[in-house]
N, C-alpha and C positions, 0 to 999 in steps of 0.2 A: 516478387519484390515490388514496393510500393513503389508508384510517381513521384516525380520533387510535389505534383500540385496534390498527390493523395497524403503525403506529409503534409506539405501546406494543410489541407482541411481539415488535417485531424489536427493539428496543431492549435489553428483557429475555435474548432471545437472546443478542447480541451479549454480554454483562454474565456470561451463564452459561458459553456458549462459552468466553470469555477465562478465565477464572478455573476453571471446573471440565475442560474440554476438550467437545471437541463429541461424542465415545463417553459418557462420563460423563455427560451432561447429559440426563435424560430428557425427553421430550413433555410426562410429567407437570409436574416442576420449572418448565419454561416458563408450565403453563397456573396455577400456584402462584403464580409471580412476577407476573403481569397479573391474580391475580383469578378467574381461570373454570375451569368444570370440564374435565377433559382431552375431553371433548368439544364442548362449545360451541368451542373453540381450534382443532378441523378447520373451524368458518364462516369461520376465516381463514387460516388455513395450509393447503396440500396435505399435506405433510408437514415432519421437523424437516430432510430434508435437504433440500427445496424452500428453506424459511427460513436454509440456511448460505449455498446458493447464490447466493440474493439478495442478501446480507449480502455474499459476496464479489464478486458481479457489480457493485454501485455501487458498491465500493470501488475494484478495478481500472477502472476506467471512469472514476469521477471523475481517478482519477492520469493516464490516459489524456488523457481531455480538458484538462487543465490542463498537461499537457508538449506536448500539441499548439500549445494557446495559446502557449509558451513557445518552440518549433521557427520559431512562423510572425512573431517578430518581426524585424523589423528591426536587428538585433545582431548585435556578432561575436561568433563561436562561446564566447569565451570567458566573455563575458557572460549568454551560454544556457545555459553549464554551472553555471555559478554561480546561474541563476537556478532550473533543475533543482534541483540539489544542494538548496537553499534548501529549493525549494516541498515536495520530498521530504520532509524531516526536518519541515518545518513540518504538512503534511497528517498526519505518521503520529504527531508528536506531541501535535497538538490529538486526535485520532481515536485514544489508544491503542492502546482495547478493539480497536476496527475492524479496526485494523491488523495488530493480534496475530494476531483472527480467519481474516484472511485471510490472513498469513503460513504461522501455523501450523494452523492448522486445515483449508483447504481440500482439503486433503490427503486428507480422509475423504468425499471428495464419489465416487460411483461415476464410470466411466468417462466416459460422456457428459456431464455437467458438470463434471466438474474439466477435462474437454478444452476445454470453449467458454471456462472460465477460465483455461486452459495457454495460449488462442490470446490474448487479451486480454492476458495478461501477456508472450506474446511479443511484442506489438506494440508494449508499453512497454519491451523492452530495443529494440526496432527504430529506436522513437523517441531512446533514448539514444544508442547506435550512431549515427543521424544526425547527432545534434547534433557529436559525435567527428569524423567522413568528411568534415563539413563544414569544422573546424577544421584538418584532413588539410589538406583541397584549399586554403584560406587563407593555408595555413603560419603557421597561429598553434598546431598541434599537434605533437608529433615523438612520432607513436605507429604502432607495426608492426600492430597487432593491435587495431582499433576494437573491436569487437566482443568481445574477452574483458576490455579496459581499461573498459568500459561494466559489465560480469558484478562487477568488480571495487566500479567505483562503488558499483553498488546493493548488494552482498553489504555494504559498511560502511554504504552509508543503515539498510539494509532490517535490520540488526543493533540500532539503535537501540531497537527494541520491544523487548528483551529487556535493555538497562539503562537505558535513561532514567528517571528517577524527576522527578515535577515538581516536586518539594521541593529541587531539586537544585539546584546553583552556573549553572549554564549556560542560556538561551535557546535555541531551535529557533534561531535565527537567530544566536546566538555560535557553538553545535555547527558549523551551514554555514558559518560563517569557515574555522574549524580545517579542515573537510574540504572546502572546496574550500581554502585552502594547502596539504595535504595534497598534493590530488592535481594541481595544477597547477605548484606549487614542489618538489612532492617533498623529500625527507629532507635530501640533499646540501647543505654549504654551500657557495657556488659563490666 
């Protein structure tokens, strides 16, 4: 279980990451923002890029877990899209910074961790993709291509963190109105 001061730094991270980028963000600036010197701040971190990859390991993981929960109910597909779609926009808009972080930043993680979070993140388009295959098989879907209609999904969620403003006209939960009619009524009036 983490420290209140191992919270503290990821917290700070996260706050720096988003706003400065995670190149720009020094070791020191981190140990600045918590309080301590840049070295009492190795008793809690391995390094800054141990602390991104943590940062985006709970991130994926929580999205992970919560589309699991969402896969495993008892509903038509279409109501698991809608509740994806939902939980999506809702988690990345309470969790901005997080999201950001882990959108755009993980990027700068060396090989072997941005891999174990390239696999994580493919297993949450896997999960999308199901919920799709599923609605396939139902005939509650008419789609050729689960798998890149799922790419699509997330490409407009996962776009969210770059204009939401929370001062803004709209709820997490009005946004997933518009994009799941979006993408279940499409454009066309019929």
């Amino acid at each position: 279980m983490a420290s209140n001061k191992q919270v503290e730094i990821a917290l700070a991270a996260v706050q720096l990451f988003e706003q400065k980028g995670y190149h720009a963000t020094s070791v020191q600036d981190i140990a600045d923002a918590v309080g301590l010197q840049k070295g009492s701040l190795y008793h809690y971190i391995h390094s800054k890029e141990d602390l991104l990859l943590q940062i985006a390991h709970q991130a994926i993981t929580d999205f992970n877990q919560r589309l699991e929960h969402i896969l495993s109910l008892d509903i038509p597909a279409k109501e698991k899209l809608l509740a994806a779609i939902e939980n999506h926009l809702t988690v990345s808009i309470s969790n901005l910074q997080t999201t950001t972080v882990l959108l755009r930043e993980s990027f700068a993680l060396g090989e072997n961790p941005h891999q174990m979070i390239q696999d994580l993140t493919d297993r949450y388009l896997d999960l999308w993709t199901a919920i799709l295959e599923e609605g396939v098989r139902n005939e509650e879907f008419r789609i050729v291509q689960p798998k890149l209609t799922a790419l699509a999904i997330l490409g407009a969620c996962n776009w969210v963190y770059r204009w939401y403003k929370q001062s803004g006209s709209l709820t997490a939960h009005e946004v997933a109105i518009v994009f799941g009619g979006l993408f279940l009524d499409g454009l066309l009036k019929e």
